[in-house]
N, C-alpha and C positions, 0 to 999 in steps of 0.2 A: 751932348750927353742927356739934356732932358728930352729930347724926345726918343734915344734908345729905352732909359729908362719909363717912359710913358709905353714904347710899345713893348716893354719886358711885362709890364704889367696887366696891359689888356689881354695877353697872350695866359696870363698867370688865369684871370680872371675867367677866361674861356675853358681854359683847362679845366679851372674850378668846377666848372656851372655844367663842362661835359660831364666831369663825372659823378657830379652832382644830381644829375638828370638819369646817368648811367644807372648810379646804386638805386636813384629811386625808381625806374624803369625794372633792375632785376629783384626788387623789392615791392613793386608789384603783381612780377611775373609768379615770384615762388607766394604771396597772400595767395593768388588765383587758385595757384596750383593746392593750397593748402587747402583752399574753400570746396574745394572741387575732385581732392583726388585724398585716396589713406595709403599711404606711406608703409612698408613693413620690409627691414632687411631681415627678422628673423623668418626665413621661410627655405625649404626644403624637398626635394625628388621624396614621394613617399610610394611606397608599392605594397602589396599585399605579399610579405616575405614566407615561403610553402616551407616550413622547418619539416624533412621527411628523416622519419626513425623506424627503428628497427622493431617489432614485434614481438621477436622470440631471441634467445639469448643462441648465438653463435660465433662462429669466423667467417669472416669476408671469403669468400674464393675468387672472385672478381668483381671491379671495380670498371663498369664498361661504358661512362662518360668523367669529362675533366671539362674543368672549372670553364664556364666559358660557353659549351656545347649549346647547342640548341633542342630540345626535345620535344615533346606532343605526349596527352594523357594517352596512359600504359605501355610507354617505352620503358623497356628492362632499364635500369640501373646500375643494382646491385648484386651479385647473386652469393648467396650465404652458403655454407657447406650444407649439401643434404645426402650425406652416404647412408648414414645412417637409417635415415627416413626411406631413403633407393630399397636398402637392405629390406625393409617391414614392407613396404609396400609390394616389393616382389615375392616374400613370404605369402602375403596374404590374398595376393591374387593368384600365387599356384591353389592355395584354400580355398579359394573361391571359385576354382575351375574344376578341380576334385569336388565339390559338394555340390555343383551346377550339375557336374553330371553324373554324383549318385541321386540327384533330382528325377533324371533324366530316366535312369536306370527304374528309380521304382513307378516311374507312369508307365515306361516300355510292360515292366513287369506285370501291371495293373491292366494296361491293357490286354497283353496274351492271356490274363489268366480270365478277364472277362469274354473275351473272344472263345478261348477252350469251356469255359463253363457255358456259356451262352448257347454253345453246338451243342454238349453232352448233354444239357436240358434238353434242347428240344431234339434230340435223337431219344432220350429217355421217353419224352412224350410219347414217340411217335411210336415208340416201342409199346407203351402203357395204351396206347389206342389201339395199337392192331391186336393186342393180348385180349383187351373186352371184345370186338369185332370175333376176334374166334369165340373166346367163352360164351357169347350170345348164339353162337351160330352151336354150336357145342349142346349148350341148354335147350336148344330147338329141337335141335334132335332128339336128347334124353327126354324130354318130353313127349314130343311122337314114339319114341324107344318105350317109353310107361303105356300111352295109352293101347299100342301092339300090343307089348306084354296082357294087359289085362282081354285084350279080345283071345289071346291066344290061351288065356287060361278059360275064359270061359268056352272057346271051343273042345277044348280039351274035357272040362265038366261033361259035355254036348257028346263025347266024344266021335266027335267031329276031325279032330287034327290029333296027331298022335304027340307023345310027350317029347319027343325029341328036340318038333319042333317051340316047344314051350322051355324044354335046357337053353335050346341055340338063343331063343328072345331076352332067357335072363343072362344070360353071358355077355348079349350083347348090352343089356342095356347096365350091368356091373361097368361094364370095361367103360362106355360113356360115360358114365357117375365119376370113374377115376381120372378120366381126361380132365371131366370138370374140377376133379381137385385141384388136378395138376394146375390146369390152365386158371384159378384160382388162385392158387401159391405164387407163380409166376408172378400175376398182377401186385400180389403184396412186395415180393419181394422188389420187384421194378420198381412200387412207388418208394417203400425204403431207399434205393437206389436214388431215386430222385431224392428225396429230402438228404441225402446225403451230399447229394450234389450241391443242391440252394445253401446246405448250409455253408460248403466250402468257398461261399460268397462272403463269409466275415473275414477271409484274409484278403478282401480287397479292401476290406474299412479297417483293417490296419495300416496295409497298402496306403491308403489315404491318410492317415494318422501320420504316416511316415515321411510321405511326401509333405503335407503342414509342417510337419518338426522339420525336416529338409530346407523347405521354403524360408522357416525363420532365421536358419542358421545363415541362409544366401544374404537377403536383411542385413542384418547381424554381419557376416564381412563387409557387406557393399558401404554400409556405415561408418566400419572403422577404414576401409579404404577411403572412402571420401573424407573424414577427419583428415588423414593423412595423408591426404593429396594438399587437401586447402593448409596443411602444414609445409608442406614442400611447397605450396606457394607464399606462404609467406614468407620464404626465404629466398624469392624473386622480387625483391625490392622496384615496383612501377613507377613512373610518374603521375601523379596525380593531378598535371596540371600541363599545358601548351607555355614554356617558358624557357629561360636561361638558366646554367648552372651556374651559383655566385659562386658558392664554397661547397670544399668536400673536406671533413676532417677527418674522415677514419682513412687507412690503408689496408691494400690486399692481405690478407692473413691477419688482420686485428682479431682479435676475440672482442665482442661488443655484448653487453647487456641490452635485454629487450629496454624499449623507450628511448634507447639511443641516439643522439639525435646525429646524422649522417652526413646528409647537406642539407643546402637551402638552395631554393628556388625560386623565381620572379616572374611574375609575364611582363614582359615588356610592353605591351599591349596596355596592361592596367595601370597605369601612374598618373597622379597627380602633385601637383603643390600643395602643400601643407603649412599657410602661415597663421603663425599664432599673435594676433590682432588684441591690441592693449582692448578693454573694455571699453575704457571712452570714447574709444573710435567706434564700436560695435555698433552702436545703435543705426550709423548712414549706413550699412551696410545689407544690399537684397540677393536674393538670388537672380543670376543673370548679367548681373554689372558685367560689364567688360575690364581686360586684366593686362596690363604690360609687364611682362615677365622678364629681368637679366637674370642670368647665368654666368656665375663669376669665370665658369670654363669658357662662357663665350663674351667676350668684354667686350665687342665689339658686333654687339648683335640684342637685337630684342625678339620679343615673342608675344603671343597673345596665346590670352585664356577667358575665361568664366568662371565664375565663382556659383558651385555646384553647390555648397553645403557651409550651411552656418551653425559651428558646434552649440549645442544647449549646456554644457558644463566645462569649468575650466581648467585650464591645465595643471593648477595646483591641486584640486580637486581629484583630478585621474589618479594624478602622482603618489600622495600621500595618504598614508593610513591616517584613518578618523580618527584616530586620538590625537594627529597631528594639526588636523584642521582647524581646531578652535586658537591653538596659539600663532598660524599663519593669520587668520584672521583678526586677532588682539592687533596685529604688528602694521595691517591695513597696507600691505603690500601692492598694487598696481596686478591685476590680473589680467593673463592672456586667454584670451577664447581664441580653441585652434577653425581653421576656414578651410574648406576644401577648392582647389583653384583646376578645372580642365586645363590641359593645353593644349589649345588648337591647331596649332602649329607645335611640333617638338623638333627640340636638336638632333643634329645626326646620331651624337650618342648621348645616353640620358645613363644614365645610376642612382638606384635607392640612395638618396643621402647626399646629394649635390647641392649645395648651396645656390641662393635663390634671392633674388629681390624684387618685390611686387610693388604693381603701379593699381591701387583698382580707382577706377572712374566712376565717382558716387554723383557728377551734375553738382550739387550742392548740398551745404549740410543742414542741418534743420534749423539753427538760429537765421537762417536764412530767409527763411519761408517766413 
């Protein structure tokens, strides 16, 4: 009996001093870990959430993605009712094809009446040129016709030639004198003609007056079509962004007020960890540390990250209106500064708002050094 109870107790003894040696082995392990690593269960999937809303006040006519989809910036959405808008915008573009081409009309007409005036001038000229060409040749004559006349009177004085032929010189040189009226008159009236003509060049500078007022009007719809077009687009609800669809709250045939807000959107692409780090720990904390990330979806899996961003104000601070801050801080509350964490590796699947626990590797902390 005593030497069972002798070896009941060396065994007791060993046991002791195993587990003695145990606790203080994992009681060194986790000092280590405490010297050397910060600790943070509050942390979280964060993504830059695209809240897309409605512009102008309508009803859905279709809804052409579901919760889930995948899309790229300026995939259609949504599409809003625009009959209405159809209706005005095909109004105003028959107006603007009728006024295009009473446009059209008064250059055609500008031009023919420059084209016919432009001939009748210079047909007038040419008329008013060969009219002096005769009158000169006309004067040339009546002129030789005078100085005949005068030899033929003074042969006559002489008498020399008999009077007959001094009738026949002044008949002739009467009848000349009246060509030259004639041919005179002619030239006046021609040039009348002309300046009648030049002047019926002021209904081309109304012509032009017309077409300016014309031109403005085209303006003037092309404007209000383009209003109303970029109104019919915005009732083509786009993507704004390369993401997934989280949520859709309205339905086909709602009536929505502009500012509406529609769905939400995520790139899956942009997420990070988001933990929010007691202040006392802040200080070991750099950019670049390396990051051991669990995922309570994946319990049986780690991750790595980097810690991209070290917030400069804290999260009671974001939270709270300033009249509230002074009495948070009378109460001397423990404050979290949030941290922004990459992840280098991600889960198969990730979601804004997935709980998170972070391992970040600070080497050691300052009372150390």
């Amino acid at each position: 009996m005593p030497i069972v109870m002798q070896v009941r107790r060396f065994i007791l003894r060993v046991v002791s001093i195993f587990f003695v040696l145990l606790g203080a082995t994992f009681a060194c392990y986790e000092l280590f870990h405490w010297m050397t690593h910060v600790y943070e269960f509050d942390a979280r999937i964060k993504s830059d959430l695209t809240r897309v809303s409605s512009k102008v006040n309508g009803t859905i006519d279709k809804i052409l993605v579901n919760e889930g989809d995948q899309v790229k910036v300026g995939d259609l959405l949504i599409i809003m009712n625009g009959e209405g808008i159809n209706h005005q915008i095909n109004a105003l573009d028959a107006e603007l094809n009728g006024q295009k081409a009473k446009t059209k009309k008064f250059k055609a007409q500008k031009l023919n009446l420059d084209v016919e005036l432009n001939a009748q001038i210079s047909t007038k000229n040419e008329e008013i040129k060969s009219l002096k060409v005769e009158l000169k040749a006309l004067l040339t004559r009546e002129t030789l016709a005078i100085k005949k006349l005068e030899r033929t009177k003074y042969l006559v004085s002489k008498n020399l030639t008999s009077k007959k032929n001094l009738d026949i010189d002044q008949d002739y040189l009467l009848n000349l004198s009246g060509q030259v009226y004639v041919s005179e008159a002619e030239i006046k009236v021609a040039q009348m003609e002309l300046m009648e003509i030049i002047a019926k060049r002021s209904k081309i500078n109304i012509l032009d007056q017309d077409i300016i007022i014309s031109d403005i009007a085209v303006r003037r719809l092309v404007a209000q079509l383009q209003e109303l077009e970029v109104e019919l687009e915005e009732r083509r609800i786009r993507s704004p962004v390369n993401g997934i669809v989280d949520i859709v709250f309205k339905n086909q045939g709602e009536y929505i007020e502009d500012a509406s807000e529609i769905l939400v959107l995520h790139d899956p692409e942009n997420i990070w960890i988001e933990a929010n780090i007691e202040e006392n720990q802040i200080r070991h904390l750099q950019l670049g540390q390396p990051v051991k990330i669990d995922f309570n979806a994946y319990p049986f899996n780690s991750f790595k990250g980097e810690v991209i961003y070290i917030g400069r104000v804290t999260l009671s601070d974001l939270a709270m209106p300033k009249a509230d801050l002074g009495d948070s801080r009378s109460r001397k509350l423990v404050q979290r500064i949030p941290v922004k964490i990459k992840l280098i590796d991600k889960p198969e699947i990730t979601a804004p708002g997935m709980l998170a626990e972070v391992n970040i590797q600070i080497q050691d902390k300052g009372f150390l050094k």
